[in-house]
Backbone bond lengths (Angstrom), bond angles and torsions (degrees), N, CA, C in turn:
res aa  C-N    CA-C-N  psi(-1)  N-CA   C-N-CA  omega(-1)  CA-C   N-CA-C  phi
1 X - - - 1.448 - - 1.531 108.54 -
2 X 1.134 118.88 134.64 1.519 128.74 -167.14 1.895 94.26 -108.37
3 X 1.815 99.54 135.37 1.307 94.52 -164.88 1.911 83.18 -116.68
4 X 1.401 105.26 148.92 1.697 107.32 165.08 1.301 122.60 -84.74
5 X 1.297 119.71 130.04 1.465 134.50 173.17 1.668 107.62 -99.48
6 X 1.124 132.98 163.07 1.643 151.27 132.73 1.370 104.33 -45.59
7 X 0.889 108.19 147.47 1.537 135.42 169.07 1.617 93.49 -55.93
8 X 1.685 104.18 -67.41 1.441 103.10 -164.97 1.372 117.08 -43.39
9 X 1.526 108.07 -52.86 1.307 113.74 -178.98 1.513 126.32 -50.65
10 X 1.313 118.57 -32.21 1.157 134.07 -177.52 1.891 87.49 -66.74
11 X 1.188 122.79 -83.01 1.536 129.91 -138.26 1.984 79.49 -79.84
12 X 1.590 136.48 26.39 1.430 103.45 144.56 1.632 124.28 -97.02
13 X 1.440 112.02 159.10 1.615 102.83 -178.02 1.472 125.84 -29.70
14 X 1.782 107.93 145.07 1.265 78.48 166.58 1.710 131.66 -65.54
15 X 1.438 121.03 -8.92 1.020 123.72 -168.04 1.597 107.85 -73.25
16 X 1.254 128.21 -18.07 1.263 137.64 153.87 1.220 129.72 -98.50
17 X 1.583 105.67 28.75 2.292 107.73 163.44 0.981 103.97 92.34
18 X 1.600 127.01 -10.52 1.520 108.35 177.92 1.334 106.02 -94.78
19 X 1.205 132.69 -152.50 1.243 154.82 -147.23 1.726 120.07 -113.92
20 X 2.033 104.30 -40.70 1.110 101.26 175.01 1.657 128.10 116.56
21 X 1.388 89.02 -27.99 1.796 117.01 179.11 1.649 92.71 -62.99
22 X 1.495 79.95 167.16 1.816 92.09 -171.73 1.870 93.38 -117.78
23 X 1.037 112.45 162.36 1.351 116.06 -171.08 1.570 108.99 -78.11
24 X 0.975 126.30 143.85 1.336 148.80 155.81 1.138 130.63 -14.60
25 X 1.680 95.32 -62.06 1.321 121.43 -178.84 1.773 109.37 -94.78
26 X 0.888 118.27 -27.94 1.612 111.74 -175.57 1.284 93.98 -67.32
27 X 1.128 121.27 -50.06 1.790 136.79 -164.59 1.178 103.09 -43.77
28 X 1.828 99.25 -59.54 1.880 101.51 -164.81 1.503 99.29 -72.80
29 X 1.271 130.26 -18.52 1.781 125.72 173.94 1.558 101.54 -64.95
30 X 1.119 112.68 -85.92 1.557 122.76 164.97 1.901 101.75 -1.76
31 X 1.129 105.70 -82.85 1.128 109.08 -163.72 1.364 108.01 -49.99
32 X 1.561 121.61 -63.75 1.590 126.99 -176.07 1.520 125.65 -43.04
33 X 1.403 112.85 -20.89 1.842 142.86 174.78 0.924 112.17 -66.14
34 X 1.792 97.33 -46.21 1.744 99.56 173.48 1.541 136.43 -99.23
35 X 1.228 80.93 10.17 1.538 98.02 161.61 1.293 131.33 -92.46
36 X 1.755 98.58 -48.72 1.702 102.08 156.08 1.564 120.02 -68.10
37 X 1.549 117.86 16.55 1.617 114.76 171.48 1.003 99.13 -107.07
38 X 1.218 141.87 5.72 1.885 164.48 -153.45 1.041 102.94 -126.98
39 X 0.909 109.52 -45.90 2.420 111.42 -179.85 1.456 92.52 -75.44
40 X 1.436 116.32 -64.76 1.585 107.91 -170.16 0.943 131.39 -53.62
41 X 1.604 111.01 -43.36 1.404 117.90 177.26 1.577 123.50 -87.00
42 X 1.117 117.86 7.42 1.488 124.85 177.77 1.655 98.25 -145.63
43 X 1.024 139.64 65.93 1.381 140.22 145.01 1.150 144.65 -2.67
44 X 1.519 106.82 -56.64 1.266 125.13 -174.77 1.793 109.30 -116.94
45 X 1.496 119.83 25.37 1.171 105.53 -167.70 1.609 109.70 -96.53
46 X 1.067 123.42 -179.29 1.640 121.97 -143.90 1.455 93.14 -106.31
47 X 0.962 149.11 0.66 1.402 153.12 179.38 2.096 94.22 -101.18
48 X 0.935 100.62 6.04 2.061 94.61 -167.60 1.713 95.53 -117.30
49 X 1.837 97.40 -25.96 1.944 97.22 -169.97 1.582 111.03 -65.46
């Protein structure tokens, strides 16, 4: 039998009952930041043409 959790609950430590996962959304921010630190800081690189 499969029981439902929250999202939240899932993505807190395991040291606090959750699961451990990292959120979704921080991730895809995280990631998109460092992409626009990738455009800025490399300008002209061949992966941007």
């Amino acid at each position: 039998m499969a029981t439902l959790l929250s999202w939240d609950s899932i993505c807190k430590p395991k040291s606090e009952g959750g699961l451990g996962l990292r959120s979704a959304k921080e991730t895809k921010q995280a990631f998109l930041l460092k992409l626009c630190w990738q455009v800025l800081k490399y300008p002209s690189a061949l992966w941007k043409r």
